[in-house]
C-alpha positions as CSV (number, residue, x, y, z in Angstrom):
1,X,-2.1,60.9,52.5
2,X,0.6,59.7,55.3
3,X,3.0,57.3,53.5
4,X,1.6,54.1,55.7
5,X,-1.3,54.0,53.2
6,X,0.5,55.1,49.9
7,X,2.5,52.1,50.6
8,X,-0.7,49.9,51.1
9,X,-2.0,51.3,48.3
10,X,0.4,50.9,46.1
11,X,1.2,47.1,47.2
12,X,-2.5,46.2,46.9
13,X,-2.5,48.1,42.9
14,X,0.5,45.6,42.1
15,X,-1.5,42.3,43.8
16,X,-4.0,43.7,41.0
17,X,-2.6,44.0,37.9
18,X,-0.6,40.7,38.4
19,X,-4.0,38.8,39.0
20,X,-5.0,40.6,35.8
21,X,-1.8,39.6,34.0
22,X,-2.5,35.6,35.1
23,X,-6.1,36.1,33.9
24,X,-4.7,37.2,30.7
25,X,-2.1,34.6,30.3
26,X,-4.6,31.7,31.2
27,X,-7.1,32.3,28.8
28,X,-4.8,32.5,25.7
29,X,-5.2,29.3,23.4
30,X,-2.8,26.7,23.6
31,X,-0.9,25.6,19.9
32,X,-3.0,22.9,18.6
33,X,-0.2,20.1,18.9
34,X,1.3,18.9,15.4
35,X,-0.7,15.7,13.8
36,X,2.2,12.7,13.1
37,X,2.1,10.7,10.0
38,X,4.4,7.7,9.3
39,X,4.9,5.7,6.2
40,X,6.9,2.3,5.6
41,X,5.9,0.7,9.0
42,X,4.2,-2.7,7.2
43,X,5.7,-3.9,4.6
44,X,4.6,-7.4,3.1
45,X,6.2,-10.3,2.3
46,X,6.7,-11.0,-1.0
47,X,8.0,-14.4,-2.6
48,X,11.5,-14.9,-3.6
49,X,12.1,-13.6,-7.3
50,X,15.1,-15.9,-7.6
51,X,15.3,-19.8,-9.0
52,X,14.5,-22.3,-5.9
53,X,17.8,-23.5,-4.2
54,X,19.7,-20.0,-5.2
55,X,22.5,-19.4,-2.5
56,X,22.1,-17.0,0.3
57,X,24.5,-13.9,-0.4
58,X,24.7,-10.4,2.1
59,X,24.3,-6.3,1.5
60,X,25.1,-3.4,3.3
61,X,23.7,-0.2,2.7
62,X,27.3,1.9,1.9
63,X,25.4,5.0,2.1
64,X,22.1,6.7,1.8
65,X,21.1,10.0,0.7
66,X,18.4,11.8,0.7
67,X,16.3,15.0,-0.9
68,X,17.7,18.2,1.4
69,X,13.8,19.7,1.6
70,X,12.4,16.2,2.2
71,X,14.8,15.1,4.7
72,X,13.4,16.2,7.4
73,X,10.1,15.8,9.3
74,X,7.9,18.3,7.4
75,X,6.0,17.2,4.5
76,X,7.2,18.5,1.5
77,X,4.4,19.6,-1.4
78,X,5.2,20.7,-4.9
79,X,2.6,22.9,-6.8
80,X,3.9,23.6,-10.3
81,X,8.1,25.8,-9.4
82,X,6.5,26.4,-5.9
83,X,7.5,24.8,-2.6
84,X,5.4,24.5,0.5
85,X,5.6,22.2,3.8
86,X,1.9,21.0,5.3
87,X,1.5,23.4,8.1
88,X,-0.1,21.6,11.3
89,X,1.1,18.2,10.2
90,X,4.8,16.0,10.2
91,X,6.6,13.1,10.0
92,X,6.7,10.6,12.9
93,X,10.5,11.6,12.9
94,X,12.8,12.8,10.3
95,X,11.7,11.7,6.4
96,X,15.4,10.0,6.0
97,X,15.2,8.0,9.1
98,X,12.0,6.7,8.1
99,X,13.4,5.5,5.1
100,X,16.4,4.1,6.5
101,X,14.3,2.2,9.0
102,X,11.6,0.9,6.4
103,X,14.4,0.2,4.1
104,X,15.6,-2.5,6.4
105,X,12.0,-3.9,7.3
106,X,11.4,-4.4,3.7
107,X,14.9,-6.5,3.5
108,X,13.6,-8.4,6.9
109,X,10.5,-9.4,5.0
110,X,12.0,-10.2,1.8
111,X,11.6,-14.1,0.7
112,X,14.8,-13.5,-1.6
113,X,18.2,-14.4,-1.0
114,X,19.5,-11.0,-0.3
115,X,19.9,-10.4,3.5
116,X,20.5,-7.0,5.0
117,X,23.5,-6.4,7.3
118,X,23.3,-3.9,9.7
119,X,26.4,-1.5,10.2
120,X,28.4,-2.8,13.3
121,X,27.2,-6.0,12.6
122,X,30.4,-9.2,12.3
123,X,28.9,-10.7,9.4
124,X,30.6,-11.2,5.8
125,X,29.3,-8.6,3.4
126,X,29.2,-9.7,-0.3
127,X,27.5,-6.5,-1.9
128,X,27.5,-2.9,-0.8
129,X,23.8,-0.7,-1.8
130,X,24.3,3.3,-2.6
131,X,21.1,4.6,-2.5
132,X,19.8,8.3,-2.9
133,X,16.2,9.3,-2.4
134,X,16.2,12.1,-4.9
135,X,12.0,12.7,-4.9
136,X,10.0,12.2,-2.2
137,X,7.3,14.5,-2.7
138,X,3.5,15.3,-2.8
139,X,2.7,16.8,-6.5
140,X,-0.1,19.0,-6.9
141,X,-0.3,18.5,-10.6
142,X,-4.2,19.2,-11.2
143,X,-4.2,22.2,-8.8
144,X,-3.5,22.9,-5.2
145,X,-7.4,21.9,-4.7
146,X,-7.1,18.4,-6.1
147,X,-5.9,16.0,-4.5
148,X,-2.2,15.1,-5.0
149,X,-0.1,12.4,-6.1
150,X,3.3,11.1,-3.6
151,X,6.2,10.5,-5.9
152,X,9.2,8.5,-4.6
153,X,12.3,8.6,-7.3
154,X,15.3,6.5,-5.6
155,X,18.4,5.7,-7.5
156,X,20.4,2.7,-6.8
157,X,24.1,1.6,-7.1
158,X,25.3,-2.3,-6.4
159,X,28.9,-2.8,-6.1
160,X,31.1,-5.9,-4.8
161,X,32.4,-5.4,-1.1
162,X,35.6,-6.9,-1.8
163,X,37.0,-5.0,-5.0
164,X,33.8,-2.0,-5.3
165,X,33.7,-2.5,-8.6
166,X,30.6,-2.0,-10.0
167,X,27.8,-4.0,-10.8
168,X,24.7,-2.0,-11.9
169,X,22.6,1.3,-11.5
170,X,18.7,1.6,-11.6
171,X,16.9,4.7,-11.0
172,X,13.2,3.8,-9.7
173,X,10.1,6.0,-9.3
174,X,7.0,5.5,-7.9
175,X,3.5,7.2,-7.7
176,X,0.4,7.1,-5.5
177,X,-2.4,9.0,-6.0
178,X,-4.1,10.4,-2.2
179,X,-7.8,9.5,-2.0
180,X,-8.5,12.9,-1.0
181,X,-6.6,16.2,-0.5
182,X,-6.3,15.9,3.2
183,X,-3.1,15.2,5.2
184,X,-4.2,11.5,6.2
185,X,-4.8,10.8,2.7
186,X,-1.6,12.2,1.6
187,X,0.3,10.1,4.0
188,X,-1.0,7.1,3.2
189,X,0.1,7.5,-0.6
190,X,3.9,8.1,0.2
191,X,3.6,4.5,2.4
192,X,2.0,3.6,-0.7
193,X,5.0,5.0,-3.2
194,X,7.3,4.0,-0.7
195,X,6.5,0.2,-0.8
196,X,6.7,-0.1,-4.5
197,X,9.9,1.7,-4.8
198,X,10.9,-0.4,-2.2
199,X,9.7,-3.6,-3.6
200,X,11.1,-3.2,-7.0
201,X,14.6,-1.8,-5.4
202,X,14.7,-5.4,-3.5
203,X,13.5,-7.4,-6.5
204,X,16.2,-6.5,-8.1
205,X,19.1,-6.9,-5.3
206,X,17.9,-10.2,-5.4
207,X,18.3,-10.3,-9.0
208,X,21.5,-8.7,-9.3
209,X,23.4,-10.9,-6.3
210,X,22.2,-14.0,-7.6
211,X,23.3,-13.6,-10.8
């Protein structure tokens, strides 16, 4: 064989096996993309807690902390000492953000005298809010087949912006049960847990400042 047609030959075995390699590379599934849940997006209004004609006063959240597994955008599940993230399924964006942002929405639609102020923002500050999401979990407590129930467990600090001295603590908890053991379900029960916590956490800034 003269090397003119080794050459063709061997040129027209590489056109070959590349079309075989695309033929093999476009018939491999795609990754399903990741479903997105959020929670905390609607919170409702709720009627002030405080006596009619109770002054106005302001709060800054000094700092917020959250649950290292649970702060980010996987959805944490606790079966019994066992840890486990939903596979297929996240968070909108990062847990703690989420928080952070429903946190203020729940201020924004609060009747009560408390108003949030944002960081940055030129506005007097009369109390500063430490809080630190320490459970923010689903809890298989019946069995990874049943369905499980979103706990929330936020503790809360309230402290004067002029001196810091303290004012009060409160630790609440929430939980919401998820209609069924599927992620949609599960979602919806943290937004669930998250608005009570959430609620009760305001009730009583609006408590605490007027006082």
């Amino acid at each position: 064989m003269t090397p003119p047609i080794r050459a063709r030959l061997r040129g027209v075995a590489v056109a070959v096996l590349a079309a075989l390699l695309a033929g093999c590379i476009s018939v491999f599934p795609k990754e399903k993309p990741a479903q997105l849940f959020r929670f905390g997006d609607s919170p409702q209004p709720r009627a002030a807690a405080t006596a009619p004609g109770a002054g106005r006063f302001t709060v800054q959240i000094a700092t917020l902390g959250f649950d290292r597994g649970a702060a980010g955008d996987r959805i944490l599940t606790v079966t019994g000492d066992e840890a486990a993230f939903i596979k297929g399924s996240r968070w909108l964006t990062a847990a703690a953000t989420m928080f952070d942002a429903a946190v203020t929405r729940a201020f924004d639609a609060d009747a009560g005298p408390a108003r949030l102020v944002a960081h940055g923002e030129a506005a007097h500050i009369d109390y500063l809010v430490k809080l630190d999401v320490r459970t923010f979990e689903a809890r298989y407590a019946s069995g990874p087949g049943a369905p499980p129930t979103a706990v929330v467990e936020v503790y809360a600090a309230i402290s004067n912006a002029r001196n810091r001295s303290a004012i009060a603590e409160h630790v609440f908890q929430a939980q919401a049960p998820a209609s069924d053991n599927r992620v949609y379900a599960i979602a919806a029960a943290f937004d669930q847990a998250v608005g009570k916590v959430l609620g009760e956490l305001i009730s009583w800034v609006d408590a605490k400042g007027a006082s």
